[in-house]
C-alpha positions as CSV (number, residue, x, y, z in Angstrom):
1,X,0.0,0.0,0.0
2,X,3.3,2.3,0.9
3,X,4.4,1.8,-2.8
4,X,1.1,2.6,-4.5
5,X,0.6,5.7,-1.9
6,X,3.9,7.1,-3.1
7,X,2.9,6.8,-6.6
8,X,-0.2,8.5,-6.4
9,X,1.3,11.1,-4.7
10,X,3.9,11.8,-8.0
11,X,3.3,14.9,-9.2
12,X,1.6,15.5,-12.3
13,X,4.8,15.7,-14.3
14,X,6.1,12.9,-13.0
15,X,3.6,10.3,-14.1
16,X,3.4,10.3,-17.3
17,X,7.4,10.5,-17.4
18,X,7.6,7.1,-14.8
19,X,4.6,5.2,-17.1
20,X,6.3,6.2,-20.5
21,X,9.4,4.2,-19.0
22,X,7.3,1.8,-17.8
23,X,5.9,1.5,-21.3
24,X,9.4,1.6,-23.0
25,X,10.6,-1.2,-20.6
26,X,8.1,-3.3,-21.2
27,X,7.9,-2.8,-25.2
28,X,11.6,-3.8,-25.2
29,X,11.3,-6.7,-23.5
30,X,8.8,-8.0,-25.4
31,X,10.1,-7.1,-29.2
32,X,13.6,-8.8,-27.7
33,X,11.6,-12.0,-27.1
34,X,9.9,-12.1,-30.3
35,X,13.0,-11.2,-31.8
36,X,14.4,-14.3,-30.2
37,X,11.5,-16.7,-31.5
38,X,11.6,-15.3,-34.9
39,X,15.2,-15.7,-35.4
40,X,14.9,-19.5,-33.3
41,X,11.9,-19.6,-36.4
42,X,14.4,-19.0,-39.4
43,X,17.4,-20.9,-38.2
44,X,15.0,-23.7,-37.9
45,X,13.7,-23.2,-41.2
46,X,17.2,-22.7,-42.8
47,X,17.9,-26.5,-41.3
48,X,14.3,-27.5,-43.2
49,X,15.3,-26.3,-46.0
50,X,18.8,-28.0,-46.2
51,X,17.1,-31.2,-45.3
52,X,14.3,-31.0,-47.7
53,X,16.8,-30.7,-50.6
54,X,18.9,-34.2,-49.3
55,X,15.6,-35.4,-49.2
56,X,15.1,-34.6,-52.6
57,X,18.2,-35.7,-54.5
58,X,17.8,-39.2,-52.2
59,X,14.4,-39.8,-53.7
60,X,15.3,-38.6,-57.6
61,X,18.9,-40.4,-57.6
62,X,19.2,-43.3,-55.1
63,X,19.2,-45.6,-58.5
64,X,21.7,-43.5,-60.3
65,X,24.7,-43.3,-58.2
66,X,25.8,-46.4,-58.6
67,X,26.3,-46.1,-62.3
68,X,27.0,-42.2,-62.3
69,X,29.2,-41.7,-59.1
70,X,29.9,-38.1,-60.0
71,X,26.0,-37.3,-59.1
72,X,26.9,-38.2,-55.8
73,X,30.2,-36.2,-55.4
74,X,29.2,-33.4,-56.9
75,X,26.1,-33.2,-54.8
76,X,27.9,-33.7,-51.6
77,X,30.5,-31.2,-52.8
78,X,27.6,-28.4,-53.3
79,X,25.5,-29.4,-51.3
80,X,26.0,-31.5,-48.2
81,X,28.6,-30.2,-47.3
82,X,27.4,-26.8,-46.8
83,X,25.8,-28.0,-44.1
84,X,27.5,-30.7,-42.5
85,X,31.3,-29.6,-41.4
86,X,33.5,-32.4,-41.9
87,X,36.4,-30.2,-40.2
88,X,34.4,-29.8,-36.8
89,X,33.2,-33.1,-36.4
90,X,37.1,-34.3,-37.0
91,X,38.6,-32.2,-35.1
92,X,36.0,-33.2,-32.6
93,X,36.6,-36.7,-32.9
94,X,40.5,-36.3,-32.7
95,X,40.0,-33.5,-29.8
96,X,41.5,-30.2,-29.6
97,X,44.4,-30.5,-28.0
98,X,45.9,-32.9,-31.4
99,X,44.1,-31.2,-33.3
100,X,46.0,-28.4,-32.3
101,X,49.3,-30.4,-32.8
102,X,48.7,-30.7,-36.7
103,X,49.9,-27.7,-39.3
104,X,47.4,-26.4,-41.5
105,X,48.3,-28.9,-44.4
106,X,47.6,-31.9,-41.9
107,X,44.2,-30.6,-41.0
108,X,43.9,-29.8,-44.5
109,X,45.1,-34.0,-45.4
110,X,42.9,-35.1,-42.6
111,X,39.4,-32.9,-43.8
112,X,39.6,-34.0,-47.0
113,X,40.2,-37.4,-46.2
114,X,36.8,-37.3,-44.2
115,X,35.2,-35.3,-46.8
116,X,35.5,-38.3,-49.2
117,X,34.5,-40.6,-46.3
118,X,31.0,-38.4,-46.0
119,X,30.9,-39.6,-49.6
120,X,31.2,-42.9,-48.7
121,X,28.6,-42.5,-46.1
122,X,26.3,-41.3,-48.2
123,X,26.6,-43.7,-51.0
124,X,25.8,-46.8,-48.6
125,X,22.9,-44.5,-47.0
126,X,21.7,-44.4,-51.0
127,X,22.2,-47.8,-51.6
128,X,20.0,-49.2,-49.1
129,X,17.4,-46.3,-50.0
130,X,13.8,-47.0,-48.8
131,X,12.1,-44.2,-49.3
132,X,12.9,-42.7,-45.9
133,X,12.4,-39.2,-45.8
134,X,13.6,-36.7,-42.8
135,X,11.8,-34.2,-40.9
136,X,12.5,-31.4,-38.3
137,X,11.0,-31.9,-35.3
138,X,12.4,-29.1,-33.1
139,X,15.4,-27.0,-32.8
140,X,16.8,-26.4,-29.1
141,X,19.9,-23.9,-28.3
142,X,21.7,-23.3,-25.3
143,X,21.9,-19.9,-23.2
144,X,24.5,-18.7,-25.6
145,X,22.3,-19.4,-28.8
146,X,26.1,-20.8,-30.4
147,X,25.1,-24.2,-29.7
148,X,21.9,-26.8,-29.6
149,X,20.5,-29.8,-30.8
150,X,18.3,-30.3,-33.9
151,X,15.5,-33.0,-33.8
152,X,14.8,-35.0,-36.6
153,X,12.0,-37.5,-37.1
154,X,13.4,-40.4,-40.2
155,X,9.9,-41.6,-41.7
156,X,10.4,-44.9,-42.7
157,X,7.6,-46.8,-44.6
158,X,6.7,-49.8,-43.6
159,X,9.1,-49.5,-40.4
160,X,8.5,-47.7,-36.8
161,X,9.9,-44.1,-37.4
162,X,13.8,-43.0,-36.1
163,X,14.1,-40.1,-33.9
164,X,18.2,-38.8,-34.4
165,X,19.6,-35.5,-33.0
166,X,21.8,-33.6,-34.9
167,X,24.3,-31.5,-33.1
168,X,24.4,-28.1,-34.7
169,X,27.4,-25.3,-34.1
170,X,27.6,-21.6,-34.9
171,X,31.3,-20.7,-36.4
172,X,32.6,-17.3,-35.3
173,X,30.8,-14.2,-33.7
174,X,28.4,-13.2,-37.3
175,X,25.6,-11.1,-36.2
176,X,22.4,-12.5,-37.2
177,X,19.2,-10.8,-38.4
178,X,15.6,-12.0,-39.1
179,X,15.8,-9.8,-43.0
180,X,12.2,-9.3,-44.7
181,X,11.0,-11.0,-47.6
182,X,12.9,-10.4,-50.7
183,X,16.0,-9.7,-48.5
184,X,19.5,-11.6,-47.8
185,X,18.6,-15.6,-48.6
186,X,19.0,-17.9,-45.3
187,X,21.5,-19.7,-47.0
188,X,23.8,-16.4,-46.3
189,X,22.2,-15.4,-43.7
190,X,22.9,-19.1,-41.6
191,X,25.8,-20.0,-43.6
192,X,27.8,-19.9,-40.2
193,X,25.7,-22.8,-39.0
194,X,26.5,-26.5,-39.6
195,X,26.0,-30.0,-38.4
196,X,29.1,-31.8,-37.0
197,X,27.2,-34.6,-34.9
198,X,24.5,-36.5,-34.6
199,X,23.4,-39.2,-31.5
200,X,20.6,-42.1,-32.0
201,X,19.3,-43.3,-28.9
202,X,21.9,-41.2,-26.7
203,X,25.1,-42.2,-28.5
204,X,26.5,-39.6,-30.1
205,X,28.7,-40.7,-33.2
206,X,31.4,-38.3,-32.8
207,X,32.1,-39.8,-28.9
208,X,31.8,-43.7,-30.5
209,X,34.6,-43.1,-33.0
210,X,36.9,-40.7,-30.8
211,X,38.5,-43.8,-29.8
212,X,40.0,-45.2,-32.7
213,X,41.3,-41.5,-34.3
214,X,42.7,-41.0,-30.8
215,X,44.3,-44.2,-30.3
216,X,45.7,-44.4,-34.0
217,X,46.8,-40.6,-34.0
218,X,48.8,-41.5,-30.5
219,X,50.2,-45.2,-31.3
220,X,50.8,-44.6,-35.1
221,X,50.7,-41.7,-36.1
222,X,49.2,-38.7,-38.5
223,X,50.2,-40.6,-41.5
224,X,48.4,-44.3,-40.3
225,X,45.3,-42.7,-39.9
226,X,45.6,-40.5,-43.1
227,X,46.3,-43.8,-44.4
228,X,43.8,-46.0,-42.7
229,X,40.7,-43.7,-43.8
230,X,42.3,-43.6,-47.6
231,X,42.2,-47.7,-47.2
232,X,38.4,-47.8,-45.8
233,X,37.2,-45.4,-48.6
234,X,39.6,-47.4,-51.6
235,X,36.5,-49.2,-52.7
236,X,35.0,-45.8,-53.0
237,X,37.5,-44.1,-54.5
238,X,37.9,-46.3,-57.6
């Protein structure tokens, strides 16, 4: 009652000054939060969008790319790999401290080594094609909105559905802005943003194979496991 007794006893100057800030305050806080769920909105969509078009080339070329390999490369080359970083998710799976160890021509070695084992990946995914098609679910980010974990639901005829998180990873400190339509294309916008992880059932990928790019980094050496990725994609690579 003390508190609402002072106000009432502001002068009729003061009032409409104290409610304006009020106002102001309020107004802020508000066009921040939406600001927040718009922009949560778009990344979300940008991820959609990516997806959609994997989707896509899956469904049109899964009986191709074993007769026309270069479908396949050049797709992953253009495409996937605008959104899937190989050079986070090996430098996560060796860990920072050798990846730190390595010049840039042995990161260099070591990406483009997994780069052709994505290609690998993806051409055993598209042999065994089914028709599965993924979906977003949900997008969650942490505090720092640098990090999160995006949901996807794989629709599989005929079998149960497969719920997968992908682990998704801002690169470097790019502003980011909601544009209008007609404006910057979310491919630019989000083009800082990448998947470098994914976990089915609580295992994440990355954490399974740290092991063995660990242990044959420390026992062997750079070169084995340059060599011993070049060996497991050979088939490939003819």
């Amino acid at each position: 009652m003390d508190n609402n007794k002072g106000f009432f006893q502001l002068s009729t100057m003061q009032k409409p000054f104290l409610l304006t800030i009020l106002f102001l305050i309020s107004f802020v806080f508000q066009s921040v939060k939406a600001s927040e769920k718009t922009h949560h909105q778009a990344l979300k969509d940008y991820f959609v969008a990516k997806l959609n078009v994997i989707n896509q080339f899956m469904a049109e070329n899964h009986k191709k790319v074993a007769s026309e390999p270069k479908l396949l490369i050049d797709f992953v080359d253009t495409e996937l790999l605008t959104v899937w970083s190989a050079k986070n998710t090996v430098r996560a799976m060796l860990g920072a401290k050798r990846w730190s160890e390595l010049d840039n021509s042995q990161q260099n070695q070591l990406v483009s080594a997994y780069e052709q084992t994505m290609r690998r990946y993806l051409f055993e995914v598209m042999s065994k094609y089914v028709g599965q098609v993924a979906v977003v679910e949900r997008l969650q980010l942490n505090g720092k909105a640098n990090k999160g974990w995006l949901t996807v639901l794989l629709e599989l005829p005929k079998l149960p559905d497969v719920t997968i998180d992908l682990k998704i990873y801002k690169e470097g400190d790019k502003q980011e802005f909601v544009v209008e339509k007609g404006g910057m294309d979310s491919s630019q916008q989000f083009s800082n943003w990448s998947i470098y992880d994914f976990r089915f059932q609580g295992i994440s990928f990355v954490k399974m194979k740290q092991s063995y790019f660990q242990n044959t980094y420390d026992e062997r050496g750079f070169d084995a496991l340059i060599l011993d990725l070049y060996l497991k994609n050979q088939e490939f690579n003819k």
